[in-house]
C-alpha angles and dihedrals in degrees: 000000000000129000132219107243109241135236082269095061099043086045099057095035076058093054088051101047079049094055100249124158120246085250085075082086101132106180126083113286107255096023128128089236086051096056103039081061090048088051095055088043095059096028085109095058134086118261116257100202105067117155115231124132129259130243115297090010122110 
């Protein structure tokens, strides 16, 4: 199932599109809200934690 994306997440997806720096960031560090923000920020990119395995695994 799918979920709406919060105020957080428009709000940071909008700071990116701006220009501003991940540091805009203006909710408190650990917080739902923050990391909602931080989701729409970097839903551009892609993602980092992908699972493969490594050489000589699998």
């Amino acid at each position: 199932m799918a979920s709406t994306p919060s105020q957080q997440w428009d709000e940071g997806k909008a700071a990116k599109r701006a220009g501003k720096p991940d540091t805009a960031n203006p909710y408190e560090a650990g917080s739902q809200e923050s990391a909602d923000w931080l989701d729409g920020f970097t839903s551009d990119e892609p993602e980092q934690n992908v699972d493969r395995p490594e050489r000589g695994e699998g």
